[in-house]
C-alpha positions as CSV (number, residue, x, y, z in Angstrom):
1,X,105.8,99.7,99.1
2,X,107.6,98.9,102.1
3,X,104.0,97.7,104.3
4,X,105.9,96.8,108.0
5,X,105.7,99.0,111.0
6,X,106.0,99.4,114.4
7,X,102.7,97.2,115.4
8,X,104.5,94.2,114.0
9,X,106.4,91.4,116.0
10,X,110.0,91.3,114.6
11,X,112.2,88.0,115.3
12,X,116.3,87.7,114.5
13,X,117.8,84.6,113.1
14,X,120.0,83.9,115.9
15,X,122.8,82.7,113.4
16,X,124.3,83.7,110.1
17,X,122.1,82.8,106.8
18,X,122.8,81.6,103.3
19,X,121.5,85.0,101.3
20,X,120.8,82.6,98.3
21,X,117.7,81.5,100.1
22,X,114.7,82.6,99.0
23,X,111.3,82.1,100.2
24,X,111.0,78.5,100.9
25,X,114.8,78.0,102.6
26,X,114.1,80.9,104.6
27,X,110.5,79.3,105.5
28,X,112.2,75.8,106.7
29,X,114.4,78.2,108.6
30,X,111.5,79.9,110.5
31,X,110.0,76.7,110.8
32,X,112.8,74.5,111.9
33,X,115.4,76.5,113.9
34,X,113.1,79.2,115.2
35,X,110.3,77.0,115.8
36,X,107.6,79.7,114.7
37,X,105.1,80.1,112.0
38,X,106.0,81.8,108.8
39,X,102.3,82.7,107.8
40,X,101.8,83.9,111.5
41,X,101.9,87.8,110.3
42,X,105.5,88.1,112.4
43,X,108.6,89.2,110.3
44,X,112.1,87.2,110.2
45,X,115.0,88.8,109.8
46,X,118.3,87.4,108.6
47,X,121.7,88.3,107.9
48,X,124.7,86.6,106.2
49,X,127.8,85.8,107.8
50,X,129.8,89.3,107.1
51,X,126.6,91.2,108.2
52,X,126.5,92.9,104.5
53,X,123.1,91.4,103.4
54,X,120.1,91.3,105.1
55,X,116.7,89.7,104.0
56,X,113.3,90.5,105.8
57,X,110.6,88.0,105.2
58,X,107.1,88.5,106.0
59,X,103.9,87.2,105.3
60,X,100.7,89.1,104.2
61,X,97.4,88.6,103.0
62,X,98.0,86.7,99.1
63,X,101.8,85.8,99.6
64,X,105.1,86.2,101.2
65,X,107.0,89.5,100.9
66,X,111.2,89.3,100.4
67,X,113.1,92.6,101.7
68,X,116.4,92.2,101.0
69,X,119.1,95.4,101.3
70,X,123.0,95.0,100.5
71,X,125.4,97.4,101.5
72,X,127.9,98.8,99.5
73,X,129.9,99.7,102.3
74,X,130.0,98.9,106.1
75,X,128.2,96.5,107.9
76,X,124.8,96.1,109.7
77,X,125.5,96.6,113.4
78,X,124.4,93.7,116.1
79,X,121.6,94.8,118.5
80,X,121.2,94.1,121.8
81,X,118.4,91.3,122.0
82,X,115.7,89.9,124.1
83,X,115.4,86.0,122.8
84,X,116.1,86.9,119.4
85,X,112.8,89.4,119.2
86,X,113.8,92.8,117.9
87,X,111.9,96.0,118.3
88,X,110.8,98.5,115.4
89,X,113.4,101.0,116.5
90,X,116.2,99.1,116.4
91,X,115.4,97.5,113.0
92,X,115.0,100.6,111.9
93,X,118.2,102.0,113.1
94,X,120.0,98.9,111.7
95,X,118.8,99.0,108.5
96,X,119.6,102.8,108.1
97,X,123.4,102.3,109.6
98,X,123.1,103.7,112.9
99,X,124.8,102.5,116.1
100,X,123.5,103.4,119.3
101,X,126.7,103.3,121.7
102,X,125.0,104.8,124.6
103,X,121.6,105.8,125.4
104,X,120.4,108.4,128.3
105,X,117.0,108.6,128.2
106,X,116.0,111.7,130.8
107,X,112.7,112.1,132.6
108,X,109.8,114.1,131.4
109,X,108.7,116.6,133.6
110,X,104.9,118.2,133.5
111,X,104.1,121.5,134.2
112,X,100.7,121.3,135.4
């Protein structure tokens, strides 16, 4: 069961990743490059070098949890970025596919 939502902190590998890492490579990654905690309750992110694969890895209570999605077509599309944290929307709309060229986001108006 897929367990991650939007009240999670999500963090991008900043550069491409070996997909044959499993838990442990991607743990010295975490700990190493991206100077953070892999048993902190965040959730890394990676993707290979073609942007086909990509591999979530998150920690919860009894063990570490390995998503890992390959596309059979297409690639995963590059997100805009605030020091390599990503929101819940835009991981969302990654994983599914979707690119977001432009965004117009129009006030709400209340009628009371």
């Amino acid at each position: 069961m897929f367990s991650l939502g939007s009240s999670h902190k999500f963090f991008l590998y900043d550069s491409f990743c070996d997909m044959r890492k499993s838990f442990e490579g991607l743990c010295g990654l975490v700990i190493s490059v991206m100077q953070r905690q892999p048993t902190s309750g965040e959730v890394f992110v990676f993707l290979n070098r073609t942007r086909t694969h990509i591999k979530l890895l998150y920690w919860e209570p009894g063990g570490f949890v390995l998503y890992y999605k390959r596309l059979e077509q297409g690639t995963f599309a590059a997100s805009d970025l605030n020091k390599g944290e990503l929101s819940w929307s835009n991981l969302v709309l990654m994983i599914e596919g979707i690119q977001v060229v432009k965004s117009i986001q129009k006030k709400r108006y209340s009628l009371t």
